[in-house]
RODO-2510 file (C-alpha; in nm, 4 decimals, decimal comma):
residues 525
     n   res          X          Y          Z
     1     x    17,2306     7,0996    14,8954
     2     x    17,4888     7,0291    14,5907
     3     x    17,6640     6,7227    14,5440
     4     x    17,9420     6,5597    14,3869
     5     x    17,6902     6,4234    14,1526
     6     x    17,5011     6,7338    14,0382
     7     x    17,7403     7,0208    14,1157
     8     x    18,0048     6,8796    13,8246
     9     x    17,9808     6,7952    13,5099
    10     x    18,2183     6,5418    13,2659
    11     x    18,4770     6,6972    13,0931
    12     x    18,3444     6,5550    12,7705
    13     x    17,9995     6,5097    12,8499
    14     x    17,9137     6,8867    12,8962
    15     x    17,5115     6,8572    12,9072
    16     x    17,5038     6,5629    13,1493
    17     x    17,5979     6,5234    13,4953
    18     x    17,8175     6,2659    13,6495
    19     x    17,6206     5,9230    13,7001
    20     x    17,7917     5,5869    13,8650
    21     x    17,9268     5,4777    13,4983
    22     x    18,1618     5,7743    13,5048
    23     x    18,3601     5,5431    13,7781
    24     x    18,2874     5,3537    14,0564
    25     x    18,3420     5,5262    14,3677
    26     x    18,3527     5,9447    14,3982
    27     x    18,4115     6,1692    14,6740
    28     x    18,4160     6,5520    14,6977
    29     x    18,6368     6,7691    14,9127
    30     x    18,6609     7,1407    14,7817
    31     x    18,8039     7,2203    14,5451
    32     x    18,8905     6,8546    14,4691
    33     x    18,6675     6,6061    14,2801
    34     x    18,8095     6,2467    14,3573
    35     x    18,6785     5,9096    14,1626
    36     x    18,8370     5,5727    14,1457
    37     x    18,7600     5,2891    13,8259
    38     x    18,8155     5,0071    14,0192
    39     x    18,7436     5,0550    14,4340
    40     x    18,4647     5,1135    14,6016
    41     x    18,5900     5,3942    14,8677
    42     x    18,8340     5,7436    14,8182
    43     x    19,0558     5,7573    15,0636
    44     x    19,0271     6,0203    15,3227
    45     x    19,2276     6,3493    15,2859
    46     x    19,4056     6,4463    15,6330
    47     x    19,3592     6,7682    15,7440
    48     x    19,2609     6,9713    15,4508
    49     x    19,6293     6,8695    15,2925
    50     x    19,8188     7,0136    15,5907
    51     x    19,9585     6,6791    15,7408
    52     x    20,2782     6,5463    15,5859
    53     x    20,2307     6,2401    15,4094
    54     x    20,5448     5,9418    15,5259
    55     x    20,6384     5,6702    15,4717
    56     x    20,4710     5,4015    15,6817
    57     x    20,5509     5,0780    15,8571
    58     x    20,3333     4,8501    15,6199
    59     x    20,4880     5,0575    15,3112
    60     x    20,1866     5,2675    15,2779
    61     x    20,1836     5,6659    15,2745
    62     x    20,0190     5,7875    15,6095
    63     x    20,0127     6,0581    15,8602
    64     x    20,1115     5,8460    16,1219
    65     x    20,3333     5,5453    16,1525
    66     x    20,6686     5,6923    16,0399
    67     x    20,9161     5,4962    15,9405
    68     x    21,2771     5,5558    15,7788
    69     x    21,2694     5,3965    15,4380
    70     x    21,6187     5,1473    15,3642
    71     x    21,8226     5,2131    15,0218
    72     x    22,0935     4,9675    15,0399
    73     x    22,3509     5,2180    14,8531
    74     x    22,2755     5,4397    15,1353
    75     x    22,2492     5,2280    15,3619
    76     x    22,2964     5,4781    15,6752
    77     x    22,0537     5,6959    15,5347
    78     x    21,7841     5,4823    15,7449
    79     x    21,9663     5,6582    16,0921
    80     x    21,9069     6,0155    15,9759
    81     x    21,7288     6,1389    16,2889
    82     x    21,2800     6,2495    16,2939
    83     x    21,2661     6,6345    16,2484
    84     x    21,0543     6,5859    16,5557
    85     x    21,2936     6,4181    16,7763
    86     x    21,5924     6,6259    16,8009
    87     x    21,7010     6,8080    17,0816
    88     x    21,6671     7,1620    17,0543
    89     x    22,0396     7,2292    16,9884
    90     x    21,9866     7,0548    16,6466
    91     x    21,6754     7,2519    16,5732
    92     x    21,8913     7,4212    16,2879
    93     x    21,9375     7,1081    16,0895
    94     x    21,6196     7,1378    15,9457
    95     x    21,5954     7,5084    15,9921
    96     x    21,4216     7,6293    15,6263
    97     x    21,5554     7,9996    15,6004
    98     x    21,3289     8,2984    15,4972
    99     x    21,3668     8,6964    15,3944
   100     x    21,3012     8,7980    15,6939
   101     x    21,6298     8,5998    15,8119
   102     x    21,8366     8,8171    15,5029
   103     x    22,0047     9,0751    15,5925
   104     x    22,0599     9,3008    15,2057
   105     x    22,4322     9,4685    15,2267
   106     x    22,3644     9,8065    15,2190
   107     x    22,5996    10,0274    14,9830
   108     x    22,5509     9,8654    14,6207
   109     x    22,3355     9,7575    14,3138
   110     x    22,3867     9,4282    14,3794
   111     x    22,1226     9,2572    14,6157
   112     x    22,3476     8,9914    14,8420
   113     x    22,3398     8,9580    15,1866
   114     x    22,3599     8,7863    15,4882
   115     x    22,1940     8,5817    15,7278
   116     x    22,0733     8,7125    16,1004
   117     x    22,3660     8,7083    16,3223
   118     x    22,1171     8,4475    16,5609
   119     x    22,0804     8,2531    16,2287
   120     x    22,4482     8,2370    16,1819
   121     x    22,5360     8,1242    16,5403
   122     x    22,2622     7,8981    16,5272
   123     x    22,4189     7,7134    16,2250
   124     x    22,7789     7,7096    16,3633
   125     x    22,6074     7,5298    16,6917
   126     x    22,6113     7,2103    16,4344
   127     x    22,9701     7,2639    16,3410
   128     x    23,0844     7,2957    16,7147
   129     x    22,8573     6,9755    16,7935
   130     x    22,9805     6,8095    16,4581
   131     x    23,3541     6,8392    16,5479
   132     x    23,2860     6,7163    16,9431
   133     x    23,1368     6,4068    16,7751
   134     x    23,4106     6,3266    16,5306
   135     x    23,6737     6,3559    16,7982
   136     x    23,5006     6,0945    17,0126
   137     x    23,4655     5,8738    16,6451
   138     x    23,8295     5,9455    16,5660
   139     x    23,9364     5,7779    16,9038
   140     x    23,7440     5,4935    16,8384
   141     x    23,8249     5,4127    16,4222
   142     x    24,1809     5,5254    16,4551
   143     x    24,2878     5,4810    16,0676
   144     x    23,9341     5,4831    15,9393
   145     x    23,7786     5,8283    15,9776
   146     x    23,8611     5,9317    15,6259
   147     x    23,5087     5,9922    15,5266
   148     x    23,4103     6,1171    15,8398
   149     x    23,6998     6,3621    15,8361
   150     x    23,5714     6,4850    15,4530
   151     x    23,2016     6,4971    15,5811
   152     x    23,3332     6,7284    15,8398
   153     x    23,5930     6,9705    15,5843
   154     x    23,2877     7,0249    15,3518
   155     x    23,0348     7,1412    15,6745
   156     x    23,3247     7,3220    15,7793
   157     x    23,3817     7,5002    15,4432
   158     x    23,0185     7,5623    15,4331
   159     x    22,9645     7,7232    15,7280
   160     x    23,2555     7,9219    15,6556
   161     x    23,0925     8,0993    15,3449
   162     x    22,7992     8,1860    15,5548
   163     x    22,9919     8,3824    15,7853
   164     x    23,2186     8,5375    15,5641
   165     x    23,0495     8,5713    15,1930
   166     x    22,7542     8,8215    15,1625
   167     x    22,5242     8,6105    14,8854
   168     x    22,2593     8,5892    14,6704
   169     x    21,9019     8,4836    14,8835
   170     x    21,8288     8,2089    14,6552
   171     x    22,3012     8,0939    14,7042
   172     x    22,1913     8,1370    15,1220
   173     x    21,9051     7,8875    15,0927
   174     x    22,1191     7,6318    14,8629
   175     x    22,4498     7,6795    15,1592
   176     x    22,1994     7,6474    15,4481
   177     x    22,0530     7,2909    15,2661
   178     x    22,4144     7,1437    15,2398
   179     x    22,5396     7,2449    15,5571
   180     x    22,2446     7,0401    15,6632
   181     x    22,2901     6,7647    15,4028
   182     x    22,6410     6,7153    15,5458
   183     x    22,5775     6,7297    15,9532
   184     x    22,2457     6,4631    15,9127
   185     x    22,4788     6,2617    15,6694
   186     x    22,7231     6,2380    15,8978
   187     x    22,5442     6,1945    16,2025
   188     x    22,3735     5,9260    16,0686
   189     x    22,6756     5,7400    15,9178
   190     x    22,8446     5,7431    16,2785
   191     x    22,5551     5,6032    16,4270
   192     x    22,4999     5,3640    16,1739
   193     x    22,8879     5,2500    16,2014
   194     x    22,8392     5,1866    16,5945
   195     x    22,4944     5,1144    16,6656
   196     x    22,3181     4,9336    16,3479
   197     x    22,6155     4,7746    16,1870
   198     x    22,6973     4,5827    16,4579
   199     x    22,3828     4,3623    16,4702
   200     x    22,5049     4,3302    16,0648
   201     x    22,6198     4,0320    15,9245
   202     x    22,7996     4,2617    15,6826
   203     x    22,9550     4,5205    15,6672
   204     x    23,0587     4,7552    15,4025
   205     x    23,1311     5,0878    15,5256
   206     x    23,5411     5,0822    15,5052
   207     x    23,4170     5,0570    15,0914
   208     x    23,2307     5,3962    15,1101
   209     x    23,4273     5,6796    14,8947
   210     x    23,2913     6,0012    14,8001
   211     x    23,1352     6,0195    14,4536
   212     x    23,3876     6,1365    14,2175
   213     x    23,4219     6,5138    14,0365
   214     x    23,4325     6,5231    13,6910
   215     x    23,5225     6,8815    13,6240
   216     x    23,4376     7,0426    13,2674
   217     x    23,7236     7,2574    13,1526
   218     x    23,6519     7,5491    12,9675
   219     x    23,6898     7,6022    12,6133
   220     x    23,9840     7,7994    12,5140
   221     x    23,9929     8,1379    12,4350
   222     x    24,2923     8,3761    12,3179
   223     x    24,3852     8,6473    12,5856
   224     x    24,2585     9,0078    12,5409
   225     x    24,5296     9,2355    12,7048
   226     x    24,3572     9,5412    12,8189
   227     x    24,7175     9,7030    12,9492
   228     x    24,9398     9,6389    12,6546
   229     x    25,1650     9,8853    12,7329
   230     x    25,2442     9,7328    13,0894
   231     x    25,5038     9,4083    13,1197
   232     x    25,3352     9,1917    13,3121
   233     x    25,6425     9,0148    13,4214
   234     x    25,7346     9,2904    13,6309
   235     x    25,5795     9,3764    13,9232
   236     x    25,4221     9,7172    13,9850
   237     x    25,6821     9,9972    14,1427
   238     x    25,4113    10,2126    14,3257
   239     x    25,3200    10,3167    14,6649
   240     x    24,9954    10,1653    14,6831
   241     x    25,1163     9,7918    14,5315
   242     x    25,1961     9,5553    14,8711
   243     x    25,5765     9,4753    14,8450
   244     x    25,6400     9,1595    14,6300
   245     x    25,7533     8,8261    14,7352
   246     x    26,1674     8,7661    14,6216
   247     x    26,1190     8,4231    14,5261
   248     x    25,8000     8,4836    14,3278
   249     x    26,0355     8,7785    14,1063
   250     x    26,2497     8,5148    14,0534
   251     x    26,0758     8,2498    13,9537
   252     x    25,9049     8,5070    13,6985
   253     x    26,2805     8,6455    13,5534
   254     x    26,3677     8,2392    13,4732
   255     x    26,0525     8,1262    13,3167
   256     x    26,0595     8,0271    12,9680
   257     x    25,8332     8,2486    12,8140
   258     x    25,8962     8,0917    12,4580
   259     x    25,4589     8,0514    12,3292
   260     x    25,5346     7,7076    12,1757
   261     x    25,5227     7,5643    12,5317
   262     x    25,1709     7,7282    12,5760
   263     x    24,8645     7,3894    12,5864
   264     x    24,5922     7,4423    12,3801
   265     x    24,1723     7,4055    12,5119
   266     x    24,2717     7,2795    12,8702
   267     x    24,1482     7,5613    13,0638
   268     x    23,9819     7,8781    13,0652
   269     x    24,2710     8,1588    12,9945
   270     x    24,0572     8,4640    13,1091
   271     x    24,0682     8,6483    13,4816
   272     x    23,8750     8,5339    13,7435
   273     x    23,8929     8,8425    13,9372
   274     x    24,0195     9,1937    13,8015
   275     x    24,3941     9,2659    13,7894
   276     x    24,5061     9,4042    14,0739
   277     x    24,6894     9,6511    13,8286
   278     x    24,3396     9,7675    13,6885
   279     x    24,2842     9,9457    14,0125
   280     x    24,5425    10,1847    13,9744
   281     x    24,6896    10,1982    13,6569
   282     x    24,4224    10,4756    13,5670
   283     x    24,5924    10,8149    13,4864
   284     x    24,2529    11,0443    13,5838
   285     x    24,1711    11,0176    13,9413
   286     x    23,8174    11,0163    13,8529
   287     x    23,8375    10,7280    13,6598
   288     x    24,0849    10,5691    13,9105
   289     x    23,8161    10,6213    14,2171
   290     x    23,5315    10,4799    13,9596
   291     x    23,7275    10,1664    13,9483
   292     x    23,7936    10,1422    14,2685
   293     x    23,4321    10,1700    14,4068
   294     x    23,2786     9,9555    14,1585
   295     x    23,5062     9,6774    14,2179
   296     x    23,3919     9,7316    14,6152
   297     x    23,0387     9,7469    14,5191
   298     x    23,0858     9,4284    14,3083
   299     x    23,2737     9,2584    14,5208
   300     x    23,0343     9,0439    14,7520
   301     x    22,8349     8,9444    14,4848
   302     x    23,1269     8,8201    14,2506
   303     x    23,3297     8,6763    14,5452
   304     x    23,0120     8,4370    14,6704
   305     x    22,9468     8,3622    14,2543
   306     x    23,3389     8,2341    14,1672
   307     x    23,3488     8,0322    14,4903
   308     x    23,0211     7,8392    14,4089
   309     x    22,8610     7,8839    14,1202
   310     x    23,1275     8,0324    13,8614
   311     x    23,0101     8,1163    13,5191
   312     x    23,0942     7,9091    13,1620
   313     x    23,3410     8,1885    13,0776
   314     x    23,4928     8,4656    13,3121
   315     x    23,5336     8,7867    13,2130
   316     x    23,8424     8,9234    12,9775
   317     x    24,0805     9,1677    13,0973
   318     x    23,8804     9,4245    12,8615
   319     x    23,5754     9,3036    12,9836
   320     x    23,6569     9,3673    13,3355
   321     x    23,7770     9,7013    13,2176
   322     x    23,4412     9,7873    13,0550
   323     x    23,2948     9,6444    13,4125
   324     x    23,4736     9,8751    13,6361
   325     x    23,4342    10,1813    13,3671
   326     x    23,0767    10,1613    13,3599
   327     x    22,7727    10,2935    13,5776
   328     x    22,4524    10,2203    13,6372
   329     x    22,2828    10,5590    13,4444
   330     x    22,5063    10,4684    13,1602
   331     x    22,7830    10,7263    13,1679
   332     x    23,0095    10,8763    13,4483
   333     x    23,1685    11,1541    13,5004
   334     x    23,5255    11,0128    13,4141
   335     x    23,4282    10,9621    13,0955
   336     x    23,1813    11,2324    12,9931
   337     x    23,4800    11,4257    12,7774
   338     x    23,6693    11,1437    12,6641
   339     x    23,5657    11,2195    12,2597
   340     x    23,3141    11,2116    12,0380
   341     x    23,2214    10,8372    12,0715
   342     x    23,1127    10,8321    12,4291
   343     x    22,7702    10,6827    12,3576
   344     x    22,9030    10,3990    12,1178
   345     x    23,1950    10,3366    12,4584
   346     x    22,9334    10,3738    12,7009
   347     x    22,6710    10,1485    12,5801
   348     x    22,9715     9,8654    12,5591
   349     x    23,0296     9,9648    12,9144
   350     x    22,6889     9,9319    13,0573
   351     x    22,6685     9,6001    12,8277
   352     x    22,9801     9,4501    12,9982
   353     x    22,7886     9,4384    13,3808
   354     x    22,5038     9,2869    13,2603
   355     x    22,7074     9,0000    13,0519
   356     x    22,9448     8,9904    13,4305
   357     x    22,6685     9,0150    13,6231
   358     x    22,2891     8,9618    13,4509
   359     x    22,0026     8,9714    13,6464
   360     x    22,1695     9,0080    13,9577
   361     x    22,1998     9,3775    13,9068
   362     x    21,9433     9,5547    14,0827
   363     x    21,7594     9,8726    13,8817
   364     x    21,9514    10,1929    14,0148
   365     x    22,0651    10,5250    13,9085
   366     x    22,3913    10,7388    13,9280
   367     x    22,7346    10,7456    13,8376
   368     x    22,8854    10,4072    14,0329
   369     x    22,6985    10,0777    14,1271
   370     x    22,7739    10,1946    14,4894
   371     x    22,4377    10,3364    14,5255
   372     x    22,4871    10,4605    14,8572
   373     x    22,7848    10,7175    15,0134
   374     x    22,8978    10,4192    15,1621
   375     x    23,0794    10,0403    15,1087
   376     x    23,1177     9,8479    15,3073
   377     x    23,4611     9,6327    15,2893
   378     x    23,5569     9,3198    15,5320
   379     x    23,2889     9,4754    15,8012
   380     x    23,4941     9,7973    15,7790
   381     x    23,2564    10,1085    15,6016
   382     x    23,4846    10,3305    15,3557
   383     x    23,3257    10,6593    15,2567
   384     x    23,2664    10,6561    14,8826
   385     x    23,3662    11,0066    14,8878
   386     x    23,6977    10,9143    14,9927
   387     x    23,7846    10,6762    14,7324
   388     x    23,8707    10,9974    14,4969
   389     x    24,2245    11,0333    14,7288
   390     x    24,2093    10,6889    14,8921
   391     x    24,4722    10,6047    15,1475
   392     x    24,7925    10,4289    15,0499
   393     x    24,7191    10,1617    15,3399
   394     x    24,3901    10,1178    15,2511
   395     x    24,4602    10,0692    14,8737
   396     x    24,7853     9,7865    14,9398
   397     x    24,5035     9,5994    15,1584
   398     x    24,2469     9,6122    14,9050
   399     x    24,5012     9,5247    14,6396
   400     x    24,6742     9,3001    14,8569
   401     x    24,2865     9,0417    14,8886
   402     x    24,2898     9,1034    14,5164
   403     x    24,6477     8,9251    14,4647
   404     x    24,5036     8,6786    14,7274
   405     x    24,1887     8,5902    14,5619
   406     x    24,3022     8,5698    14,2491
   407     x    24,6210     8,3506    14,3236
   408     x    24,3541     8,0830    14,5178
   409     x    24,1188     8,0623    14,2349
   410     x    24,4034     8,0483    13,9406
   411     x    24,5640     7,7522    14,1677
   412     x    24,2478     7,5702    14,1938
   413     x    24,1537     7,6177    13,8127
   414     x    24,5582     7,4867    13,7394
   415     x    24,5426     7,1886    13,9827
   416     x    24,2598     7,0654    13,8598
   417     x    24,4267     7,0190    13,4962
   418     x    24,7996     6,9343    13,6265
   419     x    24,6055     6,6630    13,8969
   420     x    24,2990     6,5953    13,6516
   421     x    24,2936     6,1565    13,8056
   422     x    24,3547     6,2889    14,1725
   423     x    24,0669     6,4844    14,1642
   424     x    23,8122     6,2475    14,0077
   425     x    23,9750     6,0013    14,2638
   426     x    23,8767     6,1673    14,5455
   427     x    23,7258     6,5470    14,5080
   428     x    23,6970     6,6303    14,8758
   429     x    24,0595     6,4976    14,9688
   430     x    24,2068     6,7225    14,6987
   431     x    24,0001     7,0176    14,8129
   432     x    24,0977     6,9628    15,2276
   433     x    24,5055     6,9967    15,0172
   434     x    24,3839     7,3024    14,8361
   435     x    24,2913     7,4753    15,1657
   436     x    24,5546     7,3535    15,4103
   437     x    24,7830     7,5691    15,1832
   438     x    24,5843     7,8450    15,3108
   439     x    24,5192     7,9790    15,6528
   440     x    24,1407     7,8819    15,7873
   441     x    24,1265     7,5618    15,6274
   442     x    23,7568     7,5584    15,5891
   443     x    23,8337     7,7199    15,2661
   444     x    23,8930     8,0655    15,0754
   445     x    23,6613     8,2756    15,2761
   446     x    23,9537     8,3780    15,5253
   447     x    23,9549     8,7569    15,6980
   448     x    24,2264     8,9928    15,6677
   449     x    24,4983     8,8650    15,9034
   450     x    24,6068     9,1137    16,1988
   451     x    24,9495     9,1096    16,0506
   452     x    25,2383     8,9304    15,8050
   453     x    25,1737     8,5816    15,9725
   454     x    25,0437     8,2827    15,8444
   455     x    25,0328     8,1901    15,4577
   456     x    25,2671     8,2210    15,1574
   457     x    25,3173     8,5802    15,2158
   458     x    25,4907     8,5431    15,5818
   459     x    25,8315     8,6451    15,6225
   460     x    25,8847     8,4356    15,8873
   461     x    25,9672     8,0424    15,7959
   462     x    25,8210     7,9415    16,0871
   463     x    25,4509     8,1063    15,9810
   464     x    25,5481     8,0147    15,6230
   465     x    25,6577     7,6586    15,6859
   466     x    25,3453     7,4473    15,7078
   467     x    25,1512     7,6302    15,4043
   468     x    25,4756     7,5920    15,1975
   469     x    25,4842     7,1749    15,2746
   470     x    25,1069     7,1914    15,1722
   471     x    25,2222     7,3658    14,8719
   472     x    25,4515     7,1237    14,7645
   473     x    25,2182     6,8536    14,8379
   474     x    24,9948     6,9313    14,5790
   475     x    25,2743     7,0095    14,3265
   476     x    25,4341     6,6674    14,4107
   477     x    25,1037     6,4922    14,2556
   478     x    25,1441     6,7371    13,8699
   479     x    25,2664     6,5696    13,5881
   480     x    25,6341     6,5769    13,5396
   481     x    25,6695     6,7022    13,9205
   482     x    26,0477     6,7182    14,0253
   483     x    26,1257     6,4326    14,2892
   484     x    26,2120     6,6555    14,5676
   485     x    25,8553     6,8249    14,6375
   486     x    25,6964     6,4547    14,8003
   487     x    26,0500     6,4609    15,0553
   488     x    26,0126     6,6450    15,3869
   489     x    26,0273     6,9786    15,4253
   490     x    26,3060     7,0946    15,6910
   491     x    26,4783     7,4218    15,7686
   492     x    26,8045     7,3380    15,6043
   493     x    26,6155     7,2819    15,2877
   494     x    26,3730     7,5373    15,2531
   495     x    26,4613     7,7919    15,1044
   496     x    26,5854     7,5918    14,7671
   497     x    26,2262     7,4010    14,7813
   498     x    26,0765     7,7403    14,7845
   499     x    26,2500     7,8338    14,4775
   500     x    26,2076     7,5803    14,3278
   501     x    25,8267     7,4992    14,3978
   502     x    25,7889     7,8547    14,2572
   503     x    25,9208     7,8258    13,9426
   504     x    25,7837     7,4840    13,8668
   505     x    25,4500     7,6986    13,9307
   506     x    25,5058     7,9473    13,6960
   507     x    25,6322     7,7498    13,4085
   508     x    25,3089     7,5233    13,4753
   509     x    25,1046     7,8285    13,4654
   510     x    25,2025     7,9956    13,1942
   511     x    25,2421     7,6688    12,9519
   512     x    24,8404     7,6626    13,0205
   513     x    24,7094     8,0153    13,0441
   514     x    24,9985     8,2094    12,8163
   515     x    25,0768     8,4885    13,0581
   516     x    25,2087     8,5115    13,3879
   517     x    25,0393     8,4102    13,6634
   518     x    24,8645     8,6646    13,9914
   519     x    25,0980     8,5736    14,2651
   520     x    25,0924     8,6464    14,6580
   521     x    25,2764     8,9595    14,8006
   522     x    25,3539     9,0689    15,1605
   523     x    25,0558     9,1172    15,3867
   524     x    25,1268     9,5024    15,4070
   525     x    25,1648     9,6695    15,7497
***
């Protein structure tokens, strides 16, 4: 029967077998040879490598004998609960997802997705028991819940993506981990607070604060205007544009468009999202529907990719406009009798979604990256075949996200530069600000609302009111800030804050990107 001893032979000593100078103890378990140089015994493997090695009590590596290891900066960390010893309401935080969980958005080239609707509900379980605790901890540490209440706004935000963001499989997996890394972290740190620290005869928790950002602004690059014909400081006069916002106009007919104002290499100039104008600004109708279902198709993919992992440079108005021209056989219909250069203008189109979008495009055929006759839009399914005479309501809603998306993300980009110290201060508080100005604070994932309530695009001041104080909260922390956002906002004084909180924006935004900036328009009804 073979051995150890005569079944292998030395790496270097290929005509010999192993003798007892090769090391001092050996031990054979297929397909593993094991020796040691200086001990007299191999250690037992458990269970053919199935058991989970831990961390034991006499600082050994076992099967048995768990024990939390102690880091004294994270000090807490030693209360995150046993996988094992949760109730089965918290079987989710240590859920590990898997394709058969991923549910693939039919409809497009793009392969994002879901989670199972049982997965989903599963994961908002922690939120609901997350927010029951916190109350109960807020009761008790009146004045000192500040981390707790961050903890809470980033499981909250991410929680929110996974309902409302189709994603990427590999972006699902990365969301489920940190919904998870933020419920056990702040589990544990409440029960470390009132159970462990007590018995401490230190304490150091009130020190904690989040680690701070350090954002990496983009390097600056000159804007490419793909509508030079079309003043963007006017606002489109057509039926399918939502109805624009008076003190927005204004605040765009008294800016001071004079370029020596415009800041050099502090942020990234180029369009986070598409124009709303690209849409339907087209004068064929082919072309217009083209645009119109690949920016569906696209949508999803790009929406989950800006919110979380955004690329080194977005696109350029002419890059989106190669984007939305393009298809996945390499021509379309639209195009096809343009002139005598389609193959040259083709090829660039078919080059710009692969530099948007890479390997995330999935291998299909046809004349738009909606590779099926249908889309589907905020859980709503639009006929493709449609889109050639769309309907005016339809169009102001889809336009009307656009504005909405790309005024959140163009705020963001400009706070971070105007409040660069706030934000390495503390990231988390300045993103909780970001979102109150929005409804569903848990971030920019919100649904369509049922009607013109809520937000910057209300007519009503008493829907408007506590998104506009948010507003001018953040402003009151940019340099060179007039005195009067940081006073409280009242009836009596808001419709001069308004104006005024508009056109500081403006001016701010275009003395750092050089155009005007996406604004919010009237939810249409």
């Amino acid at each position: 029967m073979p051995n150890a001893l005569n079944k292998f032979t030395p790496y270097i000593h290929a005509d010999s077998t192993i003798t007892s100078l090769d090391a001092r103890a050996i031990g054979y378990q297929y397909p593993l040879v094991i020796t040691t140089s200086n001990m007299d015994w191999v250690p037992e493997l458990q269970n053919d490598n199935l058991d989970e090695l831990k961390a034991r009590a006499d600082g050994c590596f076992g099967v048995v004998d768990w024990l939390q290891m102690f880091c004294k900066e994270f000090e807490y960390a030693a209360c995150i609960p046993r996988k094992d010893t949760l109730p089965i309401s918290l079987q989710f935080a240590w859920y590990t997802p898997t394709t058969a969980d991923f549910d693939i958005q039919p409809g497009t080239a793009f392969a994002v997705g879901t989670l199972d609707s049982c997965i989903i509900d599963g994961i908002n379980n922690l939120l609901t028991i997350a927010h029951k605790q916190v109350e109960v901890w807020k009761e008790k540490w009146a004045g000192k819940n500040n981390i707790v209440a961050n903890m809470l706004s980033s499981l909250k935000h991410d929680i929110s993506v996974l309902h409302r963001h189709p994603l990427m499989y590999r972006n699902i997996i990365v969301f489920i981990a940190q919904v998870q890394h933020s419920f056990l972290d702040m589990i544990a740190f409440m029960d470390y607070v009132e159970i462990i620290q007590p018995h401490l005869a230190t304490s150091s928790w009130s020190s904690w604060s989040l680690l701070p950002g350090n954002p990496k602004w983009m390097e600056d690059s000159k804007p490419n205007d793909a509508q030079r014909n079309r003043d963007k400081w006017e606002d489109l006069c057509c039926p399918e544009n939502p109805e624009s916002i008076g003190f927005w106009n204004s605040a765009f007919q008294k800016a001071d468009k004079d370029k020596g104002h415009i800041k050099q290499g502090f942020i990234d100039r180029r369009y986070q999202f598409p124009e709303p104008a690209l849409l339907i600004t087209p004068t064929l109708l082919e072309r217009k529907k083209l645009f119109i279902v690949n920016w569906l198709a696209a949508r999803p993919l790009w929406i989950s990719r800006v919110d979380h992992n955004p690329p080194e440079r977005f696109p350029s108005p002419q890059l989106w406009r190669d984007f939305l021209n393009s298809s996945p056989s390499g021509e379309s219909s639209a195009a096809a009798s343009l002139s005598s250069t389609v193959p040259t203008a083709t090829a660039k189109r078919k080059q710009a979604a692969k530099e948007i979008f890479g390997e995330d495009l999935l291998d299909a055929e046809g004349s738009t990256w909606a590779i099926q006759a249908t889309l589907v839009w905020r859980n709503e399914t639009i006929s493709v075949a449609s889109l050639s005479d769309p309907p005016t309501h339809l169009m102001r809603h889809i336009l009307w996200e656009l504005y909405e998306l790309n005024f959140h993300y163009e705020l963001q980009a400009l706070n971070r530069v105007m409040a660069c110290a706030s934000w390495e201060e503390s990231l988390l508080a300045r993103h909780d600000l970001l979102y109150s100005i929005f409804p569903e604070e848990g971030g920019f994932a919100f649904p369509i609302p049922e009607g013109d309530r809520g937000g910057l695009w209300s007519c009503e001041i008493g829907d408007i009111f506590p998104y506009v104080d948010s507003f001018c909260n953040m402003l009151s922390s940019w340099e060179n800030a007039p005195p009067h956002f940081s006073a409280p906002l009242n009836a009596s004084t808001f419709n001069e804050v308004m104006r005024r909180a508009c056109n500081f924006y403006v001016q701010c935004f275009f003395n750092h990107f050089g155009r005007p900036p996406i604004i919010p328009h009237h939810f249409p009804v």
